[in-house]
C-alpha positions, 0 to 999 in steps of 0.5 A: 110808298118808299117802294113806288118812289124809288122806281116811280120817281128815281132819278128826280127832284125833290118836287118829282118825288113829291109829285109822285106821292102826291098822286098815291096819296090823292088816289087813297082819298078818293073814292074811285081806288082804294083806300089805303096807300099799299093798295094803291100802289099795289092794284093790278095795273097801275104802277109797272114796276108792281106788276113785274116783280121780276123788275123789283128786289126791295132786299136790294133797295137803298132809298135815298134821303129824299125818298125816305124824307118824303115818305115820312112826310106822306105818312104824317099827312104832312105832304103838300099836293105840288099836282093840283090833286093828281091822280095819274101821271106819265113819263115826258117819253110816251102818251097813254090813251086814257091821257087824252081822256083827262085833264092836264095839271102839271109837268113836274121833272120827267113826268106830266100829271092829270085829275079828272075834269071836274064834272066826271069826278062829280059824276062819279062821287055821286055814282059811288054815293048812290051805290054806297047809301042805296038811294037816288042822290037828286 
């Protein structure tokens, strides 16, 4: 987690910080990623700075306070959602094509968060029971 902050959330408030935990956060919670925070953050493709380890150094990094604060938080579930449960976030300098795609819940600093909208993310609870209990849902 300190790791995804620091090169996700450099160089932001402390609510950007927060922000960002918040997404991993809610991504282990739900049942359309894994379910443990350092998968989250190291799945194929989801975090830049993971995928190239030419871009990170962890020996090298120094977390800042607030880094460190918000981590600890993170870890005793104590970290308030400021995203309106997120599960996916950009930076103000570009648009991905899945944005289109989602609902918009916040801009928080540098970077704007979405979730599904609701009726996919039900869609998709009720996919995953089906698969996960073997059995039609209705």
């Amino acid at each position: 987690m300190a790791d995804n902050l620091h090169y996700e959330a450099r160089g932001e408030s402390l609510a950007g910080i927060r922000a960002v935990a918040s997404v991993v956060l809610n991504r282990v919670a739900s049942k359309r990623w894994p379910d443990t925070i350092c998968r989250v953050v190291y799945q194929s493709k989801q975090f830049s700075w993971a995928n190239d380890y030419r871009a990170r150094n962890p020996h090298l990094v120094a977390y800042t306070e607030k880094v460190q604060r918000v981590v600890a938080r993170a870890i005793a579930g104590r970290l308030k959602d400021n995203t309106r449960k997120s599960t996916h976030y950009h930076t103000l300098a570009v648009y991905p094509k899945w944005a289109g795609r989602l609902e918009m819940t916040e801009v928080i600093g540098f970077h704007v968060f979405y979730k599904y909208h609701k009726e996919k993310e039900m869609s998709a609870e009720k996919k995953s029971d089906e698969l996960t209990h073997g059995y039609n849902a209705e």
